[in-house]
C-alpha positions in Angstrom: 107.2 112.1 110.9 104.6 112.5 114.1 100.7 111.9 113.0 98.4 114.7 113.7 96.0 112.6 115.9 99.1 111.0 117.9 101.0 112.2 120.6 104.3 110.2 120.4 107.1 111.3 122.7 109.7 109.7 121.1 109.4 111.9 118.3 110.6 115.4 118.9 107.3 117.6 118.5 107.4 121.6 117.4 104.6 122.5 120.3 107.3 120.7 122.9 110.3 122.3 121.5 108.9 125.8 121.7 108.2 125.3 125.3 111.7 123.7 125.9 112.9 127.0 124.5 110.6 128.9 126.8 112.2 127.1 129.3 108.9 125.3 130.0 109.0 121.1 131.6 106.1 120.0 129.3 108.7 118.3 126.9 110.6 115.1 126.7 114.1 113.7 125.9 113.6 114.0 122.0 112.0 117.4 122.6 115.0 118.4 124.2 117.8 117.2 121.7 115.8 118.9 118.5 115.9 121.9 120.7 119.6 121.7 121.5 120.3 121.2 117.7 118.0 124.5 116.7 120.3 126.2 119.3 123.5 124.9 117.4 122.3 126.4 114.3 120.7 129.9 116.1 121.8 130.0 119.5 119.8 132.9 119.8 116.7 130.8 119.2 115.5 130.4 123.2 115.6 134.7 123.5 113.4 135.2 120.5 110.6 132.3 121.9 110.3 134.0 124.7 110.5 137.8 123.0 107.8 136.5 121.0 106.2 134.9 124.0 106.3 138.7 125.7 105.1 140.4 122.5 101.9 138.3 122.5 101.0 139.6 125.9 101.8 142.8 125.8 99.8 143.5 122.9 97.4 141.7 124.5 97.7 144.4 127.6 97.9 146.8 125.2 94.4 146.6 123.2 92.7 145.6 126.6 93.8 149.0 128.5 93.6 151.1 125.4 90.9 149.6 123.1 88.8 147.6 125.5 89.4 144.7 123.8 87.3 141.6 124.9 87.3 138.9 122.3 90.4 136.9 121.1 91.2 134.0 119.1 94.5 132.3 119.9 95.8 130.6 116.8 98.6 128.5 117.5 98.9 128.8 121.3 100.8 126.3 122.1 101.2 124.4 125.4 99.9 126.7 129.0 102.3 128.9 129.9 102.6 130.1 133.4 100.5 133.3 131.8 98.1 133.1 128.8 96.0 135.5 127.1 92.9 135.1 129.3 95.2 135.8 132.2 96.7 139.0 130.9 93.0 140.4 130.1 91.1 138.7 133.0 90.2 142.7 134.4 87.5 142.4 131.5 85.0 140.7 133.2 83.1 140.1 129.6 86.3 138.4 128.6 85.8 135.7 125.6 88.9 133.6 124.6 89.6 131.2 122.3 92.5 129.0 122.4 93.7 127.0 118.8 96.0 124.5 117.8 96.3 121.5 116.2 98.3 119.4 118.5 96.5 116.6 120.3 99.0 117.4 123.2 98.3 121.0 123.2 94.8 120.4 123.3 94.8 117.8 126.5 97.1 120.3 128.5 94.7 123.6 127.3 91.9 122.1 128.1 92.8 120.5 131.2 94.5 123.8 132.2 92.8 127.0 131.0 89.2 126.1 129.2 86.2 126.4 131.5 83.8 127.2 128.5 82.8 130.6 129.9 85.8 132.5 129.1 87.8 130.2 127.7 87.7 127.9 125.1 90.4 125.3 123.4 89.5 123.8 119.9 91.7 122.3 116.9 92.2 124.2 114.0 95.1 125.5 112.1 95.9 129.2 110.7 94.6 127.9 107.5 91.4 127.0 108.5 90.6 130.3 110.2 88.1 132.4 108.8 85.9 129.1 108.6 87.2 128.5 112.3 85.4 131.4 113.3 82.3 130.2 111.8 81.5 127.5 113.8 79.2 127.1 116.3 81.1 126.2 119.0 83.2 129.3 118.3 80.6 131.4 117.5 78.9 130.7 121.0 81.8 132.4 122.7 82.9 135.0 119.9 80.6 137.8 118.8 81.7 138.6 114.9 79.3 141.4 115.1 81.4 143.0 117.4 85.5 143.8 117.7 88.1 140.7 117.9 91.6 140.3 118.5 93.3 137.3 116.0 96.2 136.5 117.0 99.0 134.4 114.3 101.8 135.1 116.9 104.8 132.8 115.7 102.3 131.3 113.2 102.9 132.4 109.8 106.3 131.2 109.2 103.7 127.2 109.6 102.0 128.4 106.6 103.5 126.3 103.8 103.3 128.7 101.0 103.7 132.3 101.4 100.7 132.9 99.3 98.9 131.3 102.0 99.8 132.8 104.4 99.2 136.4 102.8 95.7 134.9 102.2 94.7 134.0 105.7 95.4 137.5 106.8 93.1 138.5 103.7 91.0 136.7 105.0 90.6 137.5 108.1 90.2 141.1 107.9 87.3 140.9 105.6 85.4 138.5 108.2 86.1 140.6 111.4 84.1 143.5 112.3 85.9 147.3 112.3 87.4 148.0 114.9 89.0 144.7 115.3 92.6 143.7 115.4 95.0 141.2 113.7 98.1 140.1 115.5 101.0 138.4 113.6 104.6 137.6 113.1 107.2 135.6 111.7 110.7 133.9 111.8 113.4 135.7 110.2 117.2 135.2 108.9 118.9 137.0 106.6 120.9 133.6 106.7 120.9 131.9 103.9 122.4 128.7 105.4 120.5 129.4 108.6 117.2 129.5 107.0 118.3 126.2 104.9 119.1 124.0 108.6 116.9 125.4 110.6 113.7 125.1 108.1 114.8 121.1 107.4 115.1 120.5 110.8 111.9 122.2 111.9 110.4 120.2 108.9 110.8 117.4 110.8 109.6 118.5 114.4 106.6 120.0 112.9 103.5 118.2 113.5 102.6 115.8 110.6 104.7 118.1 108.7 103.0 121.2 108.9 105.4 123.7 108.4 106.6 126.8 106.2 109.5 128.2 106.2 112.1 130.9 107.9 112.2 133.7 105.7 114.1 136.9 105.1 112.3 139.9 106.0 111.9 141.0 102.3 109.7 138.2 101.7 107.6 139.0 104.4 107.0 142.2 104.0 105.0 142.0 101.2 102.5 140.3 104.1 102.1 143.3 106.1 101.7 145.6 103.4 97.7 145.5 102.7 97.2 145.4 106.9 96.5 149.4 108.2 99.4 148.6 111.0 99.5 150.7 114.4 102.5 152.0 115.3 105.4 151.0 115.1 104.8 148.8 112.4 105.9 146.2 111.4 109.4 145.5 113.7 111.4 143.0 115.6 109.0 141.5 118.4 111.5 142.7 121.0 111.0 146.4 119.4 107.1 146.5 119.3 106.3 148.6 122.1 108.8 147.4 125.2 107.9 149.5 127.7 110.4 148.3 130.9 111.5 145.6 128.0 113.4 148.0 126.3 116.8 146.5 127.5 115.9 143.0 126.8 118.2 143.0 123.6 117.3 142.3 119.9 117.2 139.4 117.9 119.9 139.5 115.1 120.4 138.9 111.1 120.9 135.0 111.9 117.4 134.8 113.4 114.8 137.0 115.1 110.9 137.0 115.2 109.2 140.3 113.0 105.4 141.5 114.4 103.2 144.4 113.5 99.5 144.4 114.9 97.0 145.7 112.6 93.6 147.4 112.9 90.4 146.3 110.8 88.1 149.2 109.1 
């Protein structure tokens, strides 16, 4: 199993295999062959990364232009992309961004890459950790509380061991943030029972120092959604929410698929 604090490219690591899906180069050999063997068991695996991937930035685009959005925090970002969240919402000059993960790789690459600690901002942390996250100083020099933030959990919550947990970071969260802020989330699916069994031991493995959840069927999840005030159009497939010139970029199906809603605070 890889360590937290060790970045060990002979083990296959979850951060690397997301961005081999994405069709990314920042991943190695054992990266590679975990990723093939996800694709084995949901071949449709590579075309929800990146639908997810396109659902984080165009909600992004979307509370920019229509809710002046400023602030976000970045949970589980992942390794750069050609286009991040800063990117997307650089016409804000006042732009804050704060990047979080807690992969040692991640964090060399974001920092190296998109932090210059004016707008940007890379620091370790984990979904459960993040209404304290917010808290500290470092953060708190870069986000105003007092004042409306985007949280993003995109392709986070199905890392949350329990679902419990999970429904309690959200909680969380919105009592901490100011009105007029914004949560941002989603979550694997199947409604494949043997799907969900191989996928979730083999991401098990990948995931780093074991942190992971599980893929769940969108009944369970639900119930996670259902306390959030979601914007339209609720709470759908990430290919769904909002396409725009997307709209013919296909669905994900019952074997696997990414659900998102984004919700407003106050």
């Amino acid at each position: 199993m890889p360590r937290l604090d060790v970045i060990d490219v002979a083990w296959p690591n979850l951060a690397r295999v997301n961005n081999f899906l994405l069709g990314g180069k920042d991943n190695y050999r054992a990266d590679r062959e975990a990723g093939e063997r996800l694709l084995q068991i949901a071949p449709e695996a590579s075309q929800v990364a990146q639908a997810a991937h396109r659902f984080l930035l165009r909600v992004t685009s979307h509370l920019v232009q229509e809710y002046r959005m400023r602030q976000f925090v970045v949970f589980g970002c992942g390794l750069p992309t050609p286009v991040g969240v800063h990117q997307v919402a650089q016409a804000n000059t006042d732009l804050r961004v704060v990047y979080v993960d807690d992969d040692p790789l991640v964090l060399v690459h974001g920092r190296a890459l998109w932090e210059d600690r004016r707008h940007t901002l890379v620091v370790r942390g984990d979904a459960m950790q993040a209404s304290s996250l917010l808290l500290r100083s470092d953060v708190r020099q870069m986000i105003d509380l007092a004042s409306p933030v985007a949280v993003m959990f995109v392709s986070v919550l199905h890392t949350v061991p329990e679902l419990a947990d999970a429904a309690r970071v959200l909680e969380q969260m919105a009592g901490v943030l100011a009105p007029g802020s914004f949560i941002v989330a989603s979550h694997l699916v199947s409604e494949d029972a043997e799907v969900r069994q191989r996928a979730n031991v083999l991401l098990q493995e990948v995931a780093t120092a074991g942190h992971w959840g599980r893929v769940r069927s969108r009944s369970e999840i639900e119930p996670l959604f259902v306390p959030l005030r979601l914007v339209a159009p609720g709470l759908v497939d990430v290919h769904q929410w909002r396409p725009g010139s997307e709209a013919c970029a296909g669905d994900g199906s019952r074997k696997w698929a990414e659900y998102g809603a984004v919700a407003m605070v106050g």
